[in-house]
N, C-alpha and C positions, 0 to 999 in steps of 0.2 A: 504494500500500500504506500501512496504517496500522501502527503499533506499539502491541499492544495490553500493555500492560504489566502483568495481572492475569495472563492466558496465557504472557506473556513470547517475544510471537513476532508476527510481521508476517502480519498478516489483509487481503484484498480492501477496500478501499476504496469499498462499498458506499453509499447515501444513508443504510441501518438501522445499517450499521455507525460512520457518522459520526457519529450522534444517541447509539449505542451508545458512542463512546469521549468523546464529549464529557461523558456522563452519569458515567462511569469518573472521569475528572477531576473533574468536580464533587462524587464521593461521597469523594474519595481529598483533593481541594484544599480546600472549603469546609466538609464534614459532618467531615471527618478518621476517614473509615474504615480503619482498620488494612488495609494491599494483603492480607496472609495470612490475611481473614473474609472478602473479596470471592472468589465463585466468577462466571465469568462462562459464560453457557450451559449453566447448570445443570441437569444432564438430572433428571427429574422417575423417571426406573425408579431410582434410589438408594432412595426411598422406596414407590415401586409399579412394583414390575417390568412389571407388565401397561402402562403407559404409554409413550410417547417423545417426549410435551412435553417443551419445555427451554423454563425462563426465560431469561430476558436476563442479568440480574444477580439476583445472591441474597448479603446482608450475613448470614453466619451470628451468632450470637448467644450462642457457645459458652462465652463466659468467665461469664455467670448459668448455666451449666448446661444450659441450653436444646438438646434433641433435636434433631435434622436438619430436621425438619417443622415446627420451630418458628423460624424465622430473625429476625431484627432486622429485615430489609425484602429485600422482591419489588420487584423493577423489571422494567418491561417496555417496550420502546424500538421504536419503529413511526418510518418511515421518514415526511416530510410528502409530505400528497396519498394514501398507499397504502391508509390505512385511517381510520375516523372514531372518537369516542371511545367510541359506543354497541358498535362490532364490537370494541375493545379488551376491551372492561368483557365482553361476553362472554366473549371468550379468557380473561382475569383469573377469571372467575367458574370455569371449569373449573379454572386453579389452585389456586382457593382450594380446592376438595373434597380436595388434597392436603396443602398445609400452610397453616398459619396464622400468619404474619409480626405483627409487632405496627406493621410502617408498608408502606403501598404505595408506589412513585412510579410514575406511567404519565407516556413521555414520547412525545408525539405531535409530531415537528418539533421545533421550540425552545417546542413549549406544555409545559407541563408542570403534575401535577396532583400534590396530594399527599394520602394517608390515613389517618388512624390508627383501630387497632383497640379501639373503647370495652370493656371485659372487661364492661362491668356488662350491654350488652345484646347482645355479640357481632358488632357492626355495626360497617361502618368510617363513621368519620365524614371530614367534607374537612375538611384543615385546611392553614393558608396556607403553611408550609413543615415541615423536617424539621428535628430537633435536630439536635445535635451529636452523633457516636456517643459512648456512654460518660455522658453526662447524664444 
């Protein structure tokens, strides 16, 4: 069992879910994400009830004001070997028709990729890591 401490409770100790707390840590230890903006399996019917996607991790964005569908960043945490990054970026792409984060992080194993959303052309561009929350 893992201690996921966003949930505040002991989760299956899965290979998705290992990538999933270690990623926890790194947004909570390195990026200094506030644990009370972290929602982690963030069901996507909050905003379209007709869905039952869940993200992985969702950094809401709420102290600019920023709506439910507009978060700070999308993570999505794929176990290594289960899936490749072309089958992510699809998953990813159905997210995006619900909300629009201003940074991505897709974490494939220990790869890890990062994306920010350029406002001028609506595109996410890659870019090599993610700010600090709050900069």
């Amino acid at each position: 069992m893992l201690y996921d401490p966003i949930r505040k409770k002991d989760v299956p100790a899965t290979p998705e879910e290992r990538v999933r707390q270690d990623t926890v840590r790194f947004l909570l230890d390195q990026i200094k994400v506030p644990e009370h903006l972290m929602t982690v399996e963030f069901g996507l019917c909050a905003i379209d009830p007709k869905t039952d996607d869940r993200v992985d991790i969702i950094v809401h964005d709420f102290s600019s004001g920023a709506r439910l569908d507009k978060p700070w960043l999308l993570v999505e945490c794929k176990a290594p070997g289960e899936y490749t990054w072309q089958s992510l970026q699809v998953q990813l792409n159905r997210y995006l028709e619900l909300i629009s984060p201003q940074y991505v992080m897709l974490a494939l194993g220990d790869a890890v990729r990062f994306f920010a959303l350029d406002r001028a052309s609506g595109q996410f561009k890659k870019i090599g890591a993610l700010p600090e929350y709050g900069r």
